[in-house]
C-alpha positions in Angstrom: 208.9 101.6 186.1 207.8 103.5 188.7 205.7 106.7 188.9 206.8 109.6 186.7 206.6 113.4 187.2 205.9 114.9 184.2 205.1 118.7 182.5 203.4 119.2 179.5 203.7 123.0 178.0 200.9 123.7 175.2 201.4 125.3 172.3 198.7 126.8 169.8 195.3 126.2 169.3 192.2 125.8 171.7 192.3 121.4 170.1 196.0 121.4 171.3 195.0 122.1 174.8 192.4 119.4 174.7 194.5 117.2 173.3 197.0 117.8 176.3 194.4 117.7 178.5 193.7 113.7 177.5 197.2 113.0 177.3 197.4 114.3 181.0 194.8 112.3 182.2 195.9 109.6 180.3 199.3 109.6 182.2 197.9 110.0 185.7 195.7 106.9 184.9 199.1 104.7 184.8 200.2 106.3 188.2 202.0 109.5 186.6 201.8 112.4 188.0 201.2 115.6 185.9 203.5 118.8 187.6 203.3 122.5 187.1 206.8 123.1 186.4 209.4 121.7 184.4 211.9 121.8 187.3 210.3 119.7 189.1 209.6 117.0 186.1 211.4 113.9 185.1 209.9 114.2 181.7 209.2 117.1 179.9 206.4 117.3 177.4 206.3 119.8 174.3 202.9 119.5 172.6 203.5 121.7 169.5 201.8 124.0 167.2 202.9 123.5 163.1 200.6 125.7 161.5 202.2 128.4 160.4 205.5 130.2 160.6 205.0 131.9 163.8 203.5 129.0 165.4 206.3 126.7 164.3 209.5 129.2 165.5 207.3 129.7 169.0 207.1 125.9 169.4 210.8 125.6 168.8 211.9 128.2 171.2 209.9 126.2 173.5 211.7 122.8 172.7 214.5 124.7 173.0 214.2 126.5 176.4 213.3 122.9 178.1 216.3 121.3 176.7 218.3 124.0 178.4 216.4 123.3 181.6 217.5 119.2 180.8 221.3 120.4 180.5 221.4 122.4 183.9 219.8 119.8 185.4 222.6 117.5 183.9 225.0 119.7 185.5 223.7 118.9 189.1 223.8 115.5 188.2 220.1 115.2 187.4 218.2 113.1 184.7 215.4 114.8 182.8 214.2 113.6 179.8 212.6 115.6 176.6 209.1 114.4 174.5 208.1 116.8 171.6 204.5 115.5 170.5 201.8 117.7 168.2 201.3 118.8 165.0 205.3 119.9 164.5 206.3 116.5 165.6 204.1 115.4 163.0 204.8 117.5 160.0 208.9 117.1 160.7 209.9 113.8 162.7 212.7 112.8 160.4 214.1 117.2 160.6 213.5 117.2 164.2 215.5 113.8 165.0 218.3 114.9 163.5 218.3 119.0 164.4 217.3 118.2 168.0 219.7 115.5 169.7 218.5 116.9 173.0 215.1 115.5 172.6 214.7 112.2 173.6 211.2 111.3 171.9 209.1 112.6 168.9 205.5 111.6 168.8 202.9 112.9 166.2 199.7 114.0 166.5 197.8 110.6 166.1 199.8 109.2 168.9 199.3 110.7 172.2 197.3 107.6 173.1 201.0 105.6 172.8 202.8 108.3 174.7 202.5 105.8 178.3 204.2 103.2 176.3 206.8 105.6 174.3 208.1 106.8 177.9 208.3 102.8 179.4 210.0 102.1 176.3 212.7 104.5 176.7 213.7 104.3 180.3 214.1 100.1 179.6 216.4 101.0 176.3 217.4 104.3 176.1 217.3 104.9 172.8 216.2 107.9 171.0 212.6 107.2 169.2 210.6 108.9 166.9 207.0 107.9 165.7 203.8 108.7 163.4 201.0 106.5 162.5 198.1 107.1 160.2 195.1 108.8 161.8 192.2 106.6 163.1 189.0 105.6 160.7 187.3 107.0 164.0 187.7 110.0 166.1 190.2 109.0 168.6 188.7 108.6 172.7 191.3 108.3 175.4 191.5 110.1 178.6 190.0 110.5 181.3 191.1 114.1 180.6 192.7 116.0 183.2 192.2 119.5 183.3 194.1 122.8 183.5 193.1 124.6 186.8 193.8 128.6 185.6 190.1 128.7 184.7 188.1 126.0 185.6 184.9 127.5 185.0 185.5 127.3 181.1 186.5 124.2 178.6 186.8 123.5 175.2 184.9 120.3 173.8 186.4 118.9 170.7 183.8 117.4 168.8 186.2 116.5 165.4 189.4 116.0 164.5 191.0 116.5 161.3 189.7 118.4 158.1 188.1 117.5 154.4 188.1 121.0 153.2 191.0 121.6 151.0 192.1 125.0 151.2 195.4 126.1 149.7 197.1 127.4 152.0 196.6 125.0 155.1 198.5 121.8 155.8 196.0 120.9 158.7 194.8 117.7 156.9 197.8 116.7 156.2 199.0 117.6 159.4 195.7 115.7 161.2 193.8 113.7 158.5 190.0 113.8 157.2 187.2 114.7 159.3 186.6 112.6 161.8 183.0 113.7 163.8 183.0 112.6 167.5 180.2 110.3 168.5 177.4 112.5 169.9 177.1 110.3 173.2 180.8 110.5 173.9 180.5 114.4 173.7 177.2 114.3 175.9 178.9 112.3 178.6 182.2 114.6 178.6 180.2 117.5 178.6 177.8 115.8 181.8 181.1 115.3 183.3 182.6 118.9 182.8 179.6 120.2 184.2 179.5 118.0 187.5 182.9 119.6 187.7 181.7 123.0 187.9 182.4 124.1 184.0 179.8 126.9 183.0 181.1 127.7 179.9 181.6 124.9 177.1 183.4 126.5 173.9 182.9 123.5 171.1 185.7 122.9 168.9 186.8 121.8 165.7 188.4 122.5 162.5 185.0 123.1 161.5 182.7 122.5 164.0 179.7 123.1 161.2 181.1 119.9 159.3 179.6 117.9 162.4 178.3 114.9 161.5 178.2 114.7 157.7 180.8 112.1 158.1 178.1 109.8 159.9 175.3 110.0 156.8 175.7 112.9 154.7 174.3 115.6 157.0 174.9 117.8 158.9 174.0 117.5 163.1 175.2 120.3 164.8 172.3 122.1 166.0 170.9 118.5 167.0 173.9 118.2 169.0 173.6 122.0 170.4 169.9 121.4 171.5 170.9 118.4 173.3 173.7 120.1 175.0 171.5 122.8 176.1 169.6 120.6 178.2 172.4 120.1 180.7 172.0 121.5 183.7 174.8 123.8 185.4 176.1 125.0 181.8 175.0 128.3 181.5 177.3 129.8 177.8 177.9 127.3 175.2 180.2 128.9 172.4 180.9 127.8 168.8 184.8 127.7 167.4 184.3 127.6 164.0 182.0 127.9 161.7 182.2 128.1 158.0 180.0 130.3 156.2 178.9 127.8 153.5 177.5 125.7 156.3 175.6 127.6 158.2 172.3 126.5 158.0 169.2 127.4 158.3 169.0 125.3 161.4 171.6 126.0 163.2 171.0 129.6 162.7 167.5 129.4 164.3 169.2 126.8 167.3 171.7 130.1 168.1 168.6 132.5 168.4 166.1 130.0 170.0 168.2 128.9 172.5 169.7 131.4 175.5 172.3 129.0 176.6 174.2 129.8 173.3 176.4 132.9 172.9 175.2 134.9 170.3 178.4 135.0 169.0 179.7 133.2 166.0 183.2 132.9 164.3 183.9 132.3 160.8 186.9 132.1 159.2 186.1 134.1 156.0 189.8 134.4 154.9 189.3 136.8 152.1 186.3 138.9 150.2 187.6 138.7 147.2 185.9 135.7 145.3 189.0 135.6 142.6 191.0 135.5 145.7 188.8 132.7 147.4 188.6 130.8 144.4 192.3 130.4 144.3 192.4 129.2 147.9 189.7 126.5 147.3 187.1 128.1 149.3 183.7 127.2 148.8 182.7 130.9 149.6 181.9 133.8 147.7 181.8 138.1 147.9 177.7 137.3 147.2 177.4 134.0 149.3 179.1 136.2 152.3 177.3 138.9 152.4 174.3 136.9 152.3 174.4 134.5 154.8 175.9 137.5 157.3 172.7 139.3 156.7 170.4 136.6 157.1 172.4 135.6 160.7 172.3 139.4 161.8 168.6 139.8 160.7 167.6 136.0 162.3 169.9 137.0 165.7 169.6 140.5 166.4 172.6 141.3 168.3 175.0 139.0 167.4 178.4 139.7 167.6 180.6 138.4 164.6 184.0 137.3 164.5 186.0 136.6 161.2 189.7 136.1 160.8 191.3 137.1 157.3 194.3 136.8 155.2 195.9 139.6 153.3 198.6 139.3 150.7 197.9 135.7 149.2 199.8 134.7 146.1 198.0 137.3 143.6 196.2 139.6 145.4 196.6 142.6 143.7 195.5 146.2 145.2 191.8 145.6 143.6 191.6 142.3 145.6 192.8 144.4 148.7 190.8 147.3 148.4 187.2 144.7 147.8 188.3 143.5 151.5 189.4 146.5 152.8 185.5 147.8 152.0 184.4 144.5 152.6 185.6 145.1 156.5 184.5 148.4 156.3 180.7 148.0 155.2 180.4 144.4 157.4 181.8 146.3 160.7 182.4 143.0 162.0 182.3 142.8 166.3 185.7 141.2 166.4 188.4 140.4 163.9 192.0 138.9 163.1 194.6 139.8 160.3 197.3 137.4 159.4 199.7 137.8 156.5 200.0 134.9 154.5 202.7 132.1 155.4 203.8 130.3 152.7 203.9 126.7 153.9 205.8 124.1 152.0 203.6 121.2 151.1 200.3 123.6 150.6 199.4 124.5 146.8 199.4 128.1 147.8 202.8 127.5 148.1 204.1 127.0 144.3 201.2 129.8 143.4 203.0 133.1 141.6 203.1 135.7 142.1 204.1 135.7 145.7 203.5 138.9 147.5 206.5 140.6 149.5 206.8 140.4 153.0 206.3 144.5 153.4 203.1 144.5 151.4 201.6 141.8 153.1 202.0 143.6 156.6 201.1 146.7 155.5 198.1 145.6 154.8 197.2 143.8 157.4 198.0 146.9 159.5 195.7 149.1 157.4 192.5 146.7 158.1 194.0 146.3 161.9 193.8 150.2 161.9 190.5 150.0 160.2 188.9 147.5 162.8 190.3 149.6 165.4 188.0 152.7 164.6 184.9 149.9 164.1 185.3 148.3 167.0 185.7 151.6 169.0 182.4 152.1 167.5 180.7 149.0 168.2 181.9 149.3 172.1 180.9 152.6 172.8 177.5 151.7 171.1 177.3 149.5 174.6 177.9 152.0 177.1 174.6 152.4 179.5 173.9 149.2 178.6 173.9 146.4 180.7 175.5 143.2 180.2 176.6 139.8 181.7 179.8 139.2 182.7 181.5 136.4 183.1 184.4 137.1 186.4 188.1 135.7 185.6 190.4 137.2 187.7 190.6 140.0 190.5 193.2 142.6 189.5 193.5 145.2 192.1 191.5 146.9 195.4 192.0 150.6 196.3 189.9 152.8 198.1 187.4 149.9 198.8 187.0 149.3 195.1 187.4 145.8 193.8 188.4 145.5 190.5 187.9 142.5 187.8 188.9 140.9 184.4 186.1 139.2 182.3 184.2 138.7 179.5 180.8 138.8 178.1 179.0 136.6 175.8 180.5 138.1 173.1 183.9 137.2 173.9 185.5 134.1 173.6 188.9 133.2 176.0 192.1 134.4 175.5 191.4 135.6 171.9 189.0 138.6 172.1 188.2 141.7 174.2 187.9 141.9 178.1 185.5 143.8 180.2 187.2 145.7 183.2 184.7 145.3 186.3 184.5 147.6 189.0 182.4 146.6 192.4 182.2 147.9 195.7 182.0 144.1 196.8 183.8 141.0 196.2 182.8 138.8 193.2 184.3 135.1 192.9 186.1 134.4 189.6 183.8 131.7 187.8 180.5 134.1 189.0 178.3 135.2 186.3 177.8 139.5 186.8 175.5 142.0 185.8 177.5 144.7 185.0 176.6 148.2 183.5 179.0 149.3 180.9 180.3 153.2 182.1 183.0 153.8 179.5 184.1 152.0 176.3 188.4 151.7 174.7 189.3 150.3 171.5 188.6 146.9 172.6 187.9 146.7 176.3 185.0 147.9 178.0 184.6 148.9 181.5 181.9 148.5 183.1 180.0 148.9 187.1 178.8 145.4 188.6 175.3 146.2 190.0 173.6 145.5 193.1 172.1 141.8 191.7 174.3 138.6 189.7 172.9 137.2 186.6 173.4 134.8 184.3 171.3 136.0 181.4 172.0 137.4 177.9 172.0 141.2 177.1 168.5 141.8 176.0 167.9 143.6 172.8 
């Protein structure tokens, strides 16, 4: 078989687009070659998202929009072929087989390492196939990865797959199996590499990236593995995606304020404030255990900018449990912050749990704390203004009247999820270039701010 041109098309999370990433330089190792369009492919790759509702119908629409593009080719008499892989492919081989005749082969999520042989075995036979197989005892290593070029100057580093925590609502462990920690060289020697390639920013990921580890011997190494990662030279921001709250340790709290590579900036997934509501989905947190571990990070790491996502309108919230997190977000003022209503996902506990809560009342509450947040992070931004930050420069977006002006982000900011500072400078600055840049005027959200006359690549000092 001779060289293939293939596109893959990511969908969902920041561990998705690693794990395309591998897959991509997995198939240019056997003489593939990866393309940035799907006309131009022979095989088109859909690495899907299953985690939720929204996720799953988006993922869909994209299986769907490159089948189209495999019947118009048909019509000019060309042969394109169709491979959904991911966490969808996973969850719903035997559904997808039979909905989705267009689509040539369904791979899960603990086979992207096969997907070189799934595509030889279907141009010998050409027969439909669809696969799973039972995680790995081990975190899986295959590559050499081969990496998006929007923003080369940023990369996530998986250092786990899978997840032990058991939270009712989630199908991610049954989806991707039990935490599996990455061996500590492998993730040096990847992050060496990324580096050498001209990566400044390394955002760690995981399911739980504060689970690190405890797989090996019972305890937990992630600030071990953040001081080593400090000492590579070239990486200037290293961020953390996610931590959870009951494992945030003394430690690694002390690593985040000790060492200035690290954006002082940490996400947690609380979910919820109310501990009847956290209780029923199985987290290990609590209303008192939350409030004191965010304390004792903002007293330990003056400045740092929380993130938190949350859930409203699990199976029996009622309005007490509503209004204990509508306070909650109101007292905590949290830096940046996400509102999901629930999804009810078949297969999760959550799911069989009564009473459900309507549609209507799960979004209207989620709008009240987004309107809420919207006010605190006003707040929070125009608290900045006159103050001077480092920026991280993404993208030039317009020159008038010899005024350059940018998109990026500070430390407080991680890609394509939270705010953006809008840059003005009477000179050019290169996207990838590090910024100091004096904040003028603050929005809901975004900041804008003037770069001055010198770069930097410090942290805003307190």
């Amino acid at each position: 078989m001779n060289g293939m041109k293939i596109f893959i098309s990511t969908m969902g999370c920041p561990k998705n687009v690693v794990d395309s990433e591998n897959l991509a330089g997995l198939l240019a190792s056997e003489g593939h070659s990866i393309v940035a369009a799907p006309d131009e492919a022979d095989w088109m790759i859909v690495n899907t998202c299953g985690f939720i509702g929204d996720a799953k119908e988006e993922s869909i629409a994209r299986i769907f929009e490159l089948a189209a593009v495999k019947a118009e080719a048909a019509k000019r008499g060309e042969e394109k072929k169709l491979l959904v892989s991911g966490c969808l492919s996973e969850r719903y081989t035997k559904e997808l087989y039979r909905e989705m005749p267009e689509v040539d082969v369904f791979a899960g999520v603990n086979d992207y390492d096969r997907i070189p042989e799934l595509i030889r075995g279907f141009e010998a036979d050409r027969e439909r196939i669809a696969v799973t197989c039972v995680p790995a005892k081990a975190y899986p290593e295959f590559g050499p990865r081969l990496r998006a070029k929007e923003a080369p100057w940023t990369a996530y580093l998986k250092i786990a797959e899978g997840c032990d925590n058991v939270c009712t609502y989630c199908i991610i462990p049954k989806i991707r199996g039990f935490y599996r920690s990455r061996k500590p060289e492998a993730i040096l020697k990847e992050a060496r590499k990324l580096a050498e390639e001209g990566v400044k920013e390394l955002v760690l990921v995981a399911q739980d990236v504060t689970a690190y580890g405890f797989d090996f011997d019972g305890k937990y190494h992630l600030a071990e593995l953040l001081r080593e990662l400090c000492r590579i030279d070239g990486i200037v921001w290293i961020r953390l995606l996610y931590c959870y709250e009951d494992r945030i340790t003394d430690e690694l709290i002390e690593t985040i304020r000790e060492e200035p590579k690290i954006c002082k900036y940490i996400d947690i997934p609380l979910q919820h404030a109310s501990t009847k509501i956290l209780r029923a989905m199985k987290r290990r947190s609590t209303f008192t255990s939350t409030e004191r571990t965010l304390r004792k990070i903002r007293r330990r790491i003056p400045g740092i900018v929380v993130r938190t996502t949350l859930i409203t309108g699990f199976p029996g919230e009622k309005k007490e449990d509503f209004k204990i997190l509508y306070d909650f977000v109101r007292s905590e003022r949290f830096g940046r912050l996400g509102v999901f209503p629930y999804s009810k996902e078949e297969g999760t506990e959550a799911a069989k749990m009564k009473p459900q809560i309507r549609k209507d009342v799960k979004e209207r509450r989620r709008d009240r704390i987004m309107e809420l947040q919207r006010g605190i992070s006003l707040d929070n931004n125009l608290s900045l203004v006159n103050q001077d930050l480092t920026v991280l420069i993404e993208e030039e977006d317009g020159f008038e009247n010899g005024v350059y002006t940018y998109l990026g982000r500070s430390e407080y900011d991680a890609p394509e999820i939270d705010n953006s500072v809008i840059v003005t400078s009477d000179r050019q600055l290169a996207p990838g270039s590090f910024a100091a840049v004096r904040i003028v005027d603050a929005y809901d959200y975004d900041l804008l701010g003037t770069a001055l006359p010198d770069a930097g690549t410090g942290h805003l000092s307190e």
